[in-house]
VORO-316377 format. One record per residue: residue number from 1; residue in three letters; x negated, y negated, z of N, C-alpha, C in turn. Coordinates in steps of 0.02 Angstrom, whole numbers, always signed. Layout:
<nodes>
+-----+-----+--------+--------+--------+--------+--------+--------+--------+--------+--------+
:   k :   r :   n_c1 :   n_c2 :   n_c3 :  ca_c1 :  ca_c2 :  ca_c3 :   c_c1 :   c_c2 :   c_c3 :
+-----+-----+--------+--------+--------+--------+--------+--------+--------+--------+--------+
: NUM : ALA :      X :      Y :      Z :      X :      Y :      Z :      X :      Y :      Z :
...
+-----+-----+--------+--------+--------+--------+--------+--------+--------+--------+--------+
</nodes>
This chain:
<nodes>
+-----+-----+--------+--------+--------+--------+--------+--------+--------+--------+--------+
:   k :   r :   n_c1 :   n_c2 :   n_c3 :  ca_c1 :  ca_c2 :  ca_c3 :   c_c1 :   c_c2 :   c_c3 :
+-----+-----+--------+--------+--------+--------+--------+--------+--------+--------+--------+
:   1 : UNK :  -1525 :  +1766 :  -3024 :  -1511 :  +1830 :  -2992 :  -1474 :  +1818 :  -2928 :
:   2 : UNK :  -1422 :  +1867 :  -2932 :  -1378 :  +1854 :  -2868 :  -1405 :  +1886 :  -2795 :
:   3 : UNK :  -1411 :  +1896 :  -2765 :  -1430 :  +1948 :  -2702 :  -1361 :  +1966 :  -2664 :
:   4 : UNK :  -1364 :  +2027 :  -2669 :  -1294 :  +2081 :  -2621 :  -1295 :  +2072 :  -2588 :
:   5 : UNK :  -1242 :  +2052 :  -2531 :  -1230 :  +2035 :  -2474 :  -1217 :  +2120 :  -2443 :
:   6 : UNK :  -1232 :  +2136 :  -2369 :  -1239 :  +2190 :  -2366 :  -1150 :  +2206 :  -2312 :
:   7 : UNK :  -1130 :  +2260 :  -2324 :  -1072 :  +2261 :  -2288 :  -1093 :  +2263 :  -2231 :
:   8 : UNK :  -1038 :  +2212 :  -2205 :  -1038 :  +2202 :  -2120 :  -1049 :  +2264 :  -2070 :
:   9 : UNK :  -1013 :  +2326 :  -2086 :  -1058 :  +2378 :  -2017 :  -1125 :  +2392 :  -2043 :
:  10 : UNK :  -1136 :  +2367 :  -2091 :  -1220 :  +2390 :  -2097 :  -1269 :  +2330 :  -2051 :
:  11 : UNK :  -1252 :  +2277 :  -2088 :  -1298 :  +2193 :  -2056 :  -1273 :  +2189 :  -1986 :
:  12 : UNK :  -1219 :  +2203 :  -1947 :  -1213 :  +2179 :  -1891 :  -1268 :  +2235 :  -1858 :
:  13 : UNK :  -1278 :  +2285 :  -1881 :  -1325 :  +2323 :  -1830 :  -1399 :  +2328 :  -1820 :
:  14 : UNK :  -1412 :  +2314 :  -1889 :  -1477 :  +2300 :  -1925 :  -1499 :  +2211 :  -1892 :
:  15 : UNK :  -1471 :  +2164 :  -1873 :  -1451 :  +2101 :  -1851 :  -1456 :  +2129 :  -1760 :
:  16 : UNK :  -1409 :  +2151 :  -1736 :  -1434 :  +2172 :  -1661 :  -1492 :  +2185 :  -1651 :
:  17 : UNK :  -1509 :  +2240 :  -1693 :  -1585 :  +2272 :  -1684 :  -1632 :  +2222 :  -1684 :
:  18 : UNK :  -1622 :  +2184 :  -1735 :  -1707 :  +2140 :  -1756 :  -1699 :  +2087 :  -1700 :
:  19 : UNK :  -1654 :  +2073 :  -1660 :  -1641 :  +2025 :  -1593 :  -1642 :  +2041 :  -1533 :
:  20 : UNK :  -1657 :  +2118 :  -1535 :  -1671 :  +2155 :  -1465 :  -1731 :  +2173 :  -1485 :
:  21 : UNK :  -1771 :  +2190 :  -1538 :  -1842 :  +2199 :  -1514 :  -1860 :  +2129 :  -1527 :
:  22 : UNK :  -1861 :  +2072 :  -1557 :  -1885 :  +2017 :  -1534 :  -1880 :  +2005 :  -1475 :
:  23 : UNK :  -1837 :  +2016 :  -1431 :  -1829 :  +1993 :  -1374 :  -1844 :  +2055 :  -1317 :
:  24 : UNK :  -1879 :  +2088 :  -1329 :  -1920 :  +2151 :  -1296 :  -1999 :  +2138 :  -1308 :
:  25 : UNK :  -2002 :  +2077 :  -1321 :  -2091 :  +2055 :  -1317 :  -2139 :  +2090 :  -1265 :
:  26 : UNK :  -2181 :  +2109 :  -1251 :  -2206 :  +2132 :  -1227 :  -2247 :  +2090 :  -1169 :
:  27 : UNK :  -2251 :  +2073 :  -1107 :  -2297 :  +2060 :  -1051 :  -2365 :  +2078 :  -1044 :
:  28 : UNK :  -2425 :  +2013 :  -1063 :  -2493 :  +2076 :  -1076 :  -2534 :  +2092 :   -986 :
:  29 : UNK :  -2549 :  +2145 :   -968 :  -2570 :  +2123 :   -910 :  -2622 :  +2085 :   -867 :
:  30 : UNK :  -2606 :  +2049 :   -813 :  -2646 :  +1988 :   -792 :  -2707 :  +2007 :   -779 :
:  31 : UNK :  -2741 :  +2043 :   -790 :  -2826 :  +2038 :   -760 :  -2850 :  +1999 :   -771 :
:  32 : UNK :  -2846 :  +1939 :   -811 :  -2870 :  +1869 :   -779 :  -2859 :  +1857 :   -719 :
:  33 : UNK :  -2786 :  +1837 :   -718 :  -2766 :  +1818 :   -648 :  -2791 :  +1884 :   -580 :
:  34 : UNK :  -2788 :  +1928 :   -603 :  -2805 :  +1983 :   -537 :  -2878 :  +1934 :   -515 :
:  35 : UNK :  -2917 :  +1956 :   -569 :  -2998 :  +1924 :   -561 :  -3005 :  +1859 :   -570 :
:  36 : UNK :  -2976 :  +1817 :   -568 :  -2981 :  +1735 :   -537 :  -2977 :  +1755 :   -467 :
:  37 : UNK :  -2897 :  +1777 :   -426 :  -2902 :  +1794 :   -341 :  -2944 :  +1848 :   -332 :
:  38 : UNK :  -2970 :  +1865 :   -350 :  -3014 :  +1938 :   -327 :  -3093 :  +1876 :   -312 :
:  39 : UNK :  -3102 :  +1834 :   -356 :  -3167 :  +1774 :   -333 :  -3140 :  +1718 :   -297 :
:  40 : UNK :  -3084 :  +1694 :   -314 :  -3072 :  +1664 :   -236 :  -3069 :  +1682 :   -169 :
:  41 : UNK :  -3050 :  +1760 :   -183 :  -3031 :  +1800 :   -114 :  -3093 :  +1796 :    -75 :
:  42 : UNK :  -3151 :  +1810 :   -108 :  -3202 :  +1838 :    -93 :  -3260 :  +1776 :    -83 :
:  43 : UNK :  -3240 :  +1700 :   -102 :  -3281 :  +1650 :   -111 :  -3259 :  +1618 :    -24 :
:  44 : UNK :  -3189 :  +1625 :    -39 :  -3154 :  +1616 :    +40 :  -3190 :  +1679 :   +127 :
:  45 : UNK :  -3214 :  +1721 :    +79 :  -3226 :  +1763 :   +137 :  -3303 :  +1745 :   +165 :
:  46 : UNK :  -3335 :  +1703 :    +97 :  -3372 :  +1698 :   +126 :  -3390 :  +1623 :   +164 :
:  47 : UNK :  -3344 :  +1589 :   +147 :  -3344 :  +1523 :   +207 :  -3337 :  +1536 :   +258 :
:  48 : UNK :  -3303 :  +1489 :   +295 :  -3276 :  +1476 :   +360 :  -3212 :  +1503 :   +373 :
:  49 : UNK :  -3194 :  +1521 :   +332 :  -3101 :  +1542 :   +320 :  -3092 :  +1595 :   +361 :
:  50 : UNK :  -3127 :  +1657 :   +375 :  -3131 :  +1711 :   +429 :  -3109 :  +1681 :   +502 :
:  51 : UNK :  -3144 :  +1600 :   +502 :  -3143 :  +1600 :   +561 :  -3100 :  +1568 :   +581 :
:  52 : UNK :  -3097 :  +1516 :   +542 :  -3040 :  +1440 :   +547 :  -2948 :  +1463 :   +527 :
:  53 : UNK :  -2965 :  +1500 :   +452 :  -2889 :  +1508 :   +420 :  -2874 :  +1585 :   +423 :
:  54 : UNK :  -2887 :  +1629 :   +459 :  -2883 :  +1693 :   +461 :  -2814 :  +1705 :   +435 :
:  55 : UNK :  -2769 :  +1666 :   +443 :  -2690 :  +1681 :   +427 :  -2681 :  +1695 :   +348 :
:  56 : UNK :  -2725 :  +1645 :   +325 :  -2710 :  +1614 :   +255 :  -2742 :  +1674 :   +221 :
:  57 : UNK :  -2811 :  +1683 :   +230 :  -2836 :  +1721 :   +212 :  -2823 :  +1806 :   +182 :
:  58 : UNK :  -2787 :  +1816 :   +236 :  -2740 :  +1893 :   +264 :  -2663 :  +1888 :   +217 :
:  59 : UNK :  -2638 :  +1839 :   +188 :  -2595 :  +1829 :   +157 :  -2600 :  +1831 :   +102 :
:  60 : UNK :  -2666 :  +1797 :    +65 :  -2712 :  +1783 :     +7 :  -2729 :  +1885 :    -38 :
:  61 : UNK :  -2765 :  +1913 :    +41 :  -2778 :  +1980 :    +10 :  -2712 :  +2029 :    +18 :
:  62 : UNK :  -2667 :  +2017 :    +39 :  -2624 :  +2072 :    +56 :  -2571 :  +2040 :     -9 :
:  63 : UNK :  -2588 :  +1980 :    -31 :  -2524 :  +1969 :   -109 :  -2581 :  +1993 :   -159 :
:  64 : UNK :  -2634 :  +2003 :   -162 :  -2686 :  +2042 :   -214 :  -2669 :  +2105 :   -209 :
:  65 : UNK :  -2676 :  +2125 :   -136 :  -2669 :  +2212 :   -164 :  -2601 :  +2237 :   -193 :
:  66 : UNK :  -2545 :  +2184 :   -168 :  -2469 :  +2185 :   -192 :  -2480 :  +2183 :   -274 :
:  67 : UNK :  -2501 :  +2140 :   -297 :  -2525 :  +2137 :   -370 :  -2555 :  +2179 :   -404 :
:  68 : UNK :  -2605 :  +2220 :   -382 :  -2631 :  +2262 :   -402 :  -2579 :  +2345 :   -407 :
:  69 : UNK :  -2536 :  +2327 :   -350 :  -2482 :  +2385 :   -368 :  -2433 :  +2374 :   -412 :
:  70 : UNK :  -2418 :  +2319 :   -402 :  -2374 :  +2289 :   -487 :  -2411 :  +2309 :   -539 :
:  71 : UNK :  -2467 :  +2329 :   -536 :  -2501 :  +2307 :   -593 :  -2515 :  +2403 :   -622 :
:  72 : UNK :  -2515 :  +2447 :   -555 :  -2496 :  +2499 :   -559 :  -2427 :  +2546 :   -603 :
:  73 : UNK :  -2377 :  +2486 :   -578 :  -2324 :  +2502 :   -601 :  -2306 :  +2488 :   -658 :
:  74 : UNK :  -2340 :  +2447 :   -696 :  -2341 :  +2408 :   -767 :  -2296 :  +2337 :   -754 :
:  75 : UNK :  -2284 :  +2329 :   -693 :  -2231 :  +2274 :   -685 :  -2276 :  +2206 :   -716 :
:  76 : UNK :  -2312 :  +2185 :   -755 :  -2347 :  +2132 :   -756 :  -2328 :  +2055 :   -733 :
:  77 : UNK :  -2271 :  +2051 :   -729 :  -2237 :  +1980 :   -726 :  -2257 :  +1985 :   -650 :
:  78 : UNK :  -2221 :  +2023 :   -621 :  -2218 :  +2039 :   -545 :  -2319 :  +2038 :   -523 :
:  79 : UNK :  -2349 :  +2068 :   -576 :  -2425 :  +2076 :   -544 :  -2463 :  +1997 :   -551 :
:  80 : UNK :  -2420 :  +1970 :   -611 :  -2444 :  +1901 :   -611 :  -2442 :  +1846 :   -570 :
:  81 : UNK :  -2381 :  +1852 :   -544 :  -2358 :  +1790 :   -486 :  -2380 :  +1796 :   -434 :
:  82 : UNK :  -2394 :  +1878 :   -402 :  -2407 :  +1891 :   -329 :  -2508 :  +1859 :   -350 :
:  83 : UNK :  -2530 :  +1891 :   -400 :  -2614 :  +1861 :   -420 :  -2622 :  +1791 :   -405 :
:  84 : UNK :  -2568 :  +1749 :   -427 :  -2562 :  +1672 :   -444 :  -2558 :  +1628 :   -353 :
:  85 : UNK :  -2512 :  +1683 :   -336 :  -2489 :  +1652 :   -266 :  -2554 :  +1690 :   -215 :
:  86 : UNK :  -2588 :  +1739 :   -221 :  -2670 :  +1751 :   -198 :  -2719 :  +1706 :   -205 :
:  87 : UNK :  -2711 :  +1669 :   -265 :  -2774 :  +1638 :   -276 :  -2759 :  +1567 :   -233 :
:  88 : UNK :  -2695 :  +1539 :   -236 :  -2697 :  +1480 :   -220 :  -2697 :  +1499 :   -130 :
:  89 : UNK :  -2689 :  +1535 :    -95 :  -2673 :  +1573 :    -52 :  -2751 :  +1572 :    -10 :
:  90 : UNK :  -2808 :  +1570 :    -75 :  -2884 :  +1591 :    -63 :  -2890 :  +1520 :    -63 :
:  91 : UNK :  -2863 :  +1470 :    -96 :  -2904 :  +1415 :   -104 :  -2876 :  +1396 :    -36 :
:  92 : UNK :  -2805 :  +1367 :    -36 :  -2797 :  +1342 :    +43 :  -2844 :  +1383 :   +112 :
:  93 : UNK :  -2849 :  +1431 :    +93 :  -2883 :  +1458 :   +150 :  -2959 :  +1419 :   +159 :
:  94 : UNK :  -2989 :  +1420 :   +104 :  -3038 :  +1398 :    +85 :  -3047 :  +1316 :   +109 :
:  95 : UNK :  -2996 :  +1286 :    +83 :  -2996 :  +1218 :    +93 :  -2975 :  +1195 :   +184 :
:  96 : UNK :  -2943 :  +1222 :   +216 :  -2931 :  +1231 :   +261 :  -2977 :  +1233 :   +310 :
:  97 : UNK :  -3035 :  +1288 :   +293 :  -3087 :  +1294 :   +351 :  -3156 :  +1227 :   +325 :
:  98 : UNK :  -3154 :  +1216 :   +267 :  -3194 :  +1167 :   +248 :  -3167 :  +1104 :   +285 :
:  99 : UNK :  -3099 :  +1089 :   +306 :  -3076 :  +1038 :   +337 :  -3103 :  +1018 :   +379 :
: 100 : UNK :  -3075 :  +1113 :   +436 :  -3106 :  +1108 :   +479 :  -3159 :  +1102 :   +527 :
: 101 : UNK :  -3209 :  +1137 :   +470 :  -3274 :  +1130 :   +483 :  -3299 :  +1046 :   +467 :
: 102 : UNK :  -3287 :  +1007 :   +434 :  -3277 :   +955 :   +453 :  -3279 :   +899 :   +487 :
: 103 : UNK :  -3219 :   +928 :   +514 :  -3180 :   +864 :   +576 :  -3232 :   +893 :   +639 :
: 104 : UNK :  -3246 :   +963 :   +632 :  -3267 :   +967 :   +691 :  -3342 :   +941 :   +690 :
: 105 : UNK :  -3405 :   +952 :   +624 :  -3454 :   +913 :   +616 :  -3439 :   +847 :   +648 :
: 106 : UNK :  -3406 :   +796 :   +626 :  -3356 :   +750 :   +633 :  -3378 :   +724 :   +717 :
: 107 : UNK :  -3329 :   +757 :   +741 :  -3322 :   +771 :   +812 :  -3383 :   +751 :   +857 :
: 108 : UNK :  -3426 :   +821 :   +820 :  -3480 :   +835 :   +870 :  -3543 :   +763 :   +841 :
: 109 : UNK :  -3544 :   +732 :   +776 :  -3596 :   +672 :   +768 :  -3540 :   +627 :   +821 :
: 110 : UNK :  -3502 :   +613 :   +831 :  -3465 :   +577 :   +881 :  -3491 :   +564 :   +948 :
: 111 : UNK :  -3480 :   +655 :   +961 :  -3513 :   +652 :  +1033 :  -3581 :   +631 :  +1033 :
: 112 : UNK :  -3623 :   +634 :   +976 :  -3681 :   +630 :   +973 :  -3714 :   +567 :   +992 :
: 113 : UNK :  -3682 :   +506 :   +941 :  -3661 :   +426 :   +937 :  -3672 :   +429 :  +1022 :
: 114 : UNK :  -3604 :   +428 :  +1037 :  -3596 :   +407 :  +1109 :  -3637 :   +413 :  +1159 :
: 115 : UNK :  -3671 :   +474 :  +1162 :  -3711 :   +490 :  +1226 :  -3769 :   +462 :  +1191 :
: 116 : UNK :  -3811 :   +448 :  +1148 :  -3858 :   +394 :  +1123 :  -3834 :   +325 :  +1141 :
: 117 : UNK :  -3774 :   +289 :  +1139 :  -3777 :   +238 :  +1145 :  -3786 :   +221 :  +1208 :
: 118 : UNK :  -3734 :   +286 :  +1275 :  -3740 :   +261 :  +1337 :  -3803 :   +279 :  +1362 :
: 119 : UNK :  -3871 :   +307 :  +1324 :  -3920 :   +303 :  +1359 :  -3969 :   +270 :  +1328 :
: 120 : UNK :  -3951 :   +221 :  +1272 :  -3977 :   +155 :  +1255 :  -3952 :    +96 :  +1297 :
: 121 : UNK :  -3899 :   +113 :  +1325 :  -3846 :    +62 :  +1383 :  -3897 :   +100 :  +1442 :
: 122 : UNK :  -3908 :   +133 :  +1472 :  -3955 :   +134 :  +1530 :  -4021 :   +129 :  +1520 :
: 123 : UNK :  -4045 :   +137 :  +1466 :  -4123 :   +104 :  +1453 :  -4125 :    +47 :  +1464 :
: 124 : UNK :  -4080 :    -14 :  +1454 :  -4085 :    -82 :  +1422 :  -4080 :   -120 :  +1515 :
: 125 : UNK :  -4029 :    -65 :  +1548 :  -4013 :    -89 :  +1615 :  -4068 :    -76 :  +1668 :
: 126 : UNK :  -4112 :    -42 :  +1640 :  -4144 :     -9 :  +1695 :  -4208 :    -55 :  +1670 :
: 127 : UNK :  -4226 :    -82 :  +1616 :  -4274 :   -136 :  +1606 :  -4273 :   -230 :  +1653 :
+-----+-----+--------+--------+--------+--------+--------+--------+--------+--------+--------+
</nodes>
């Protein structure tokens, strides 16, 4: 059996079509990603990050609520990246004040060390 080839103004249009809705896929929207930064946002708020990374932090929630209006608009691509760039936004913040809190623990067993040793150095002199 032969199969009819279909005349050309018919297949070239029928051929556009099936290559513009393939390529009209659909974007599903991120509420993963919203709610991954929506628990970093909020895991960050509750560290040290208020106090140490306030910058980061403030950057972290203000690209969430940006997302969440993408997400208003049906823009999903747009609600995804601003979510993506929140979360990592939450973690540096996060990681940041954990640093800092830290170095400054850090710091202060330092000072701690020292003024023990120089008054193991005046115990020893004063014997």
């Amino acid at each position: 059996m032969r199969m009819k080839k279909l005349p050309a103004f018919i297949g070239l249009p029928v051929f556009v079509l099936g290559v513009s809705i393939a390529g009209c896929s659909t974007v599903a929207p991120p509420k993963d990603s919203i709610a991954a930064a929506e628990l970093a946002i909020r895991g960050a708020t509750k560290s040290k990050a208020p106090e140490y990374s306030p910058l980061e932090l403030r950057m972290a929630t203000d690209k969430l609520d940006a997302a969440k209006r993408a997400m208003d608009k049906k823009e999903y691509t747009e609600a995804r990246r601003l979510a993506e760039e929140a979360l990592v936004d939450a973690q540096a913040a996060e990681a940041k004040a954990a640093s800092e809190d830290a170095s400054r623990a850090a710091s202060d067993l330092r000072q701690g060390l020292e003024t023990l040793r120089r008054e193991a150095q005046r115990a020893s002199q004063g014997n």
